[in-house]
N, C-alpha and C positions, 0 to 999 in steps of 0.2 A: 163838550168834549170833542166830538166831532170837528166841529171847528177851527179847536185848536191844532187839529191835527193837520186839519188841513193848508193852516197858515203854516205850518212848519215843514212838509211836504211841497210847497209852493219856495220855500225859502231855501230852501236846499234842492231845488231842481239847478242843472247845468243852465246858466245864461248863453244864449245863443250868440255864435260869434259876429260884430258886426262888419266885419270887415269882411263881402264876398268871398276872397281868396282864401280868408283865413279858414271860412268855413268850408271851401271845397279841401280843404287840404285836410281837415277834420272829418272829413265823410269820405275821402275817398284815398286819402292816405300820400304819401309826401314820393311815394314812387310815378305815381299818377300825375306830378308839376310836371311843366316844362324848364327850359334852364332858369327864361325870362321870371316865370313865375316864383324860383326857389331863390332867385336874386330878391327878389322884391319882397318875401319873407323874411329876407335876412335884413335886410336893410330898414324894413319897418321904422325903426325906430330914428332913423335921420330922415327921412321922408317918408308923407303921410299918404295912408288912402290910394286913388288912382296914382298919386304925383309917384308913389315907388314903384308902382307896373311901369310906369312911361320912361320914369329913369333906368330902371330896368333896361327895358329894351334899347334905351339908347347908348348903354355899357356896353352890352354883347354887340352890339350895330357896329359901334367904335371898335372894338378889337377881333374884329369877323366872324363874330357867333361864337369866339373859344372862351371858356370860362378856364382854362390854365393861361392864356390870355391875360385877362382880366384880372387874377389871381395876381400874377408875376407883374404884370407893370404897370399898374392900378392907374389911377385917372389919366385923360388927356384935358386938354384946358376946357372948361365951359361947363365941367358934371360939378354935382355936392362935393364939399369939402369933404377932407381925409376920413372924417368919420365913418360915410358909406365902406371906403376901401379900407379901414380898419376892420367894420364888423365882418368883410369877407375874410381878412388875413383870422382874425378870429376864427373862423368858422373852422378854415384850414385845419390850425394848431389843434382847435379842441380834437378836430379827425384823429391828427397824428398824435396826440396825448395818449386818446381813447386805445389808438393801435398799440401805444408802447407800452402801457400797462395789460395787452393781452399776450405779446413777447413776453414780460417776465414770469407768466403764469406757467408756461411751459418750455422744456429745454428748445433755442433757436433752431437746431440743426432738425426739429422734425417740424418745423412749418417756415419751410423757406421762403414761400410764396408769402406768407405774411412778413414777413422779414423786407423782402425786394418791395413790397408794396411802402412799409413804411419810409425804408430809405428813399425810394423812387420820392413820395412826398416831401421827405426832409432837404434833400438835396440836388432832386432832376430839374430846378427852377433857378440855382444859384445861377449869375453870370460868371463868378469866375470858380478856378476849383477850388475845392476845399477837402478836405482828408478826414475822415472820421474814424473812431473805434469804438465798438461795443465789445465790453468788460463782462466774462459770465462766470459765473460761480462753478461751483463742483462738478453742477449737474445740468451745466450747460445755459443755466438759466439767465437772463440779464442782467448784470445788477448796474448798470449804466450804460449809454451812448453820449457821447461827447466830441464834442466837433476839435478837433486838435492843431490842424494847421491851416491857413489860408494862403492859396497865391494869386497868381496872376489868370488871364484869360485861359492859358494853354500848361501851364505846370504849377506847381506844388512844390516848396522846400520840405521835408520829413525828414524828423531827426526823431530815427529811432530808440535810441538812449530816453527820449522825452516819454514816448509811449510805452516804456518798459518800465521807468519811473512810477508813473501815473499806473500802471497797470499793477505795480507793487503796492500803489498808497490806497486801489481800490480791493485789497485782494482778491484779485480776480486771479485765476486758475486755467482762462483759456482767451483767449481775444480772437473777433473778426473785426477786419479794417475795410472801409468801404472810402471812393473818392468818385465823383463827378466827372466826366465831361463835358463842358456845355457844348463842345463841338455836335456833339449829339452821337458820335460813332461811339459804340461800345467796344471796340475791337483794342486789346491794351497794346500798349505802345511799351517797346526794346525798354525804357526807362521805367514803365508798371512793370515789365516783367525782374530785372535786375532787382528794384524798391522790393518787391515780395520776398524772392531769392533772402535778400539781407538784412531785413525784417523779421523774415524767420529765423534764421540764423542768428542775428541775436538775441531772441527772443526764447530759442529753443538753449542756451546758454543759462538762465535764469529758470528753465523746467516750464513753461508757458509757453502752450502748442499755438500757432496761428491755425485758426481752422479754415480761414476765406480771407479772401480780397475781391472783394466787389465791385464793381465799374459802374455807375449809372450814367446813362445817358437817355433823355428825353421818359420813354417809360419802359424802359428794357433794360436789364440787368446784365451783367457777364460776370458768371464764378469763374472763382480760378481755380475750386475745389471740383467743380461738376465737370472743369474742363481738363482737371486731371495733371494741372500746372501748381499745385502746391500739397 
């Protein structure tokens, strides 16, 4: 009896990790990697062992040590194929998923900062702009974000009529619209400001408040709510 027990105590003990890394990241916890390091757990699985540290390092090498870098304009010639720069564009999304299902859990307007974080992710990488709107229910809550228009390097077409539509077929009860700069300046420009102006206006025609308009650039935010312009 004894025995048995103790084959069965042996069989269900944790197998120790064999992959160095794997196990300092197991004992000392995944804040404790360096960037090199959290590359090369990610990417495990298209290169093996040392060969993901050395790829590693020679990712962030190439793109000067930045991981939004690396993130936004994935290989240069001579690294693994797409697979590595897929499982980072992975890693991203799963972030930004994880952040958007904690937006719906409470109304947006009392955790801005989680708000600016996720759009900062969703949109401070595009090259050119792109126009979005998140759709909230009674109580502020999320019940979508949806990318609505795209344009060129430096402006946006927005055809308000479309995001009033759209904002009827989600019944949604309050919308904030967020757009990019990839210039990197957050400061809105004569044409964000008119776009908000008449945005709300027709928006407030249909009983549907605009509560913000958002600006990202790089990892800064600009309300137009906190700045007192809508």
């Amino acid at each position: 009896m004894p025995a048995e027990h103790s084959r069965t105590t042996r069989a269900q003990a944790p197998r120790p990790a064999r992959w160095p890394l794997m196990a300092r990241l197991l004992r000392d916890g995944v804040q404790a990697m360096s960037d090199a390091e959290l590359i090369a757990v990610l990417i495990r699985k298209s290169a093996t062992g040392s060969q993901a540290e050395q790829t590693a390092v020679r990712l962030l090498d190439s793109h000067r040590g930045s991981l939004r870098a690396l993130a936004a304009r994935g290989f240069t010639a001579g690294f693994p194929l797409h697979s590595t720069h897929a499982v980072l564009q992975a890693a991203l999304e799963f972030t930004r998923r994880s952040l958007l299902e904690t937006l719906r859990e409470r109304p947006l307007i009392n955790s801005p900062s989680d708000l600016h974080h996720f759009l900062a992710l969703w949109l401070r990488e595009r090259p050119r702009e792109c126009f979005a709107a998140l759709f909230l229910d009674s109580q502020n809550r999320l019940i979508c974000a949806e990318e609505m228009f795209a344009g060129s390097v430096a402006q946006t077409v927005v055809y308000p009529r479309e995001i009033a539509r759209r904002a009827l077929e989600t019944g949604a009860c309050s919308l904030i619209v967020a757009h990019n700069h990839p210039s990197g300046v957050t400061e809105p420009s004569a044409a964000d400001r008119k776009l908000t102006q008449a945005l709300r206006d027709a928006l407030r025609l249909l009983d549907l408040p605009l509560l913000d308009h958002i600006i990202v650039a790089d990892n800064r935010c600009f309300s137009f709510a906190e700045a007192g312009l809508i």
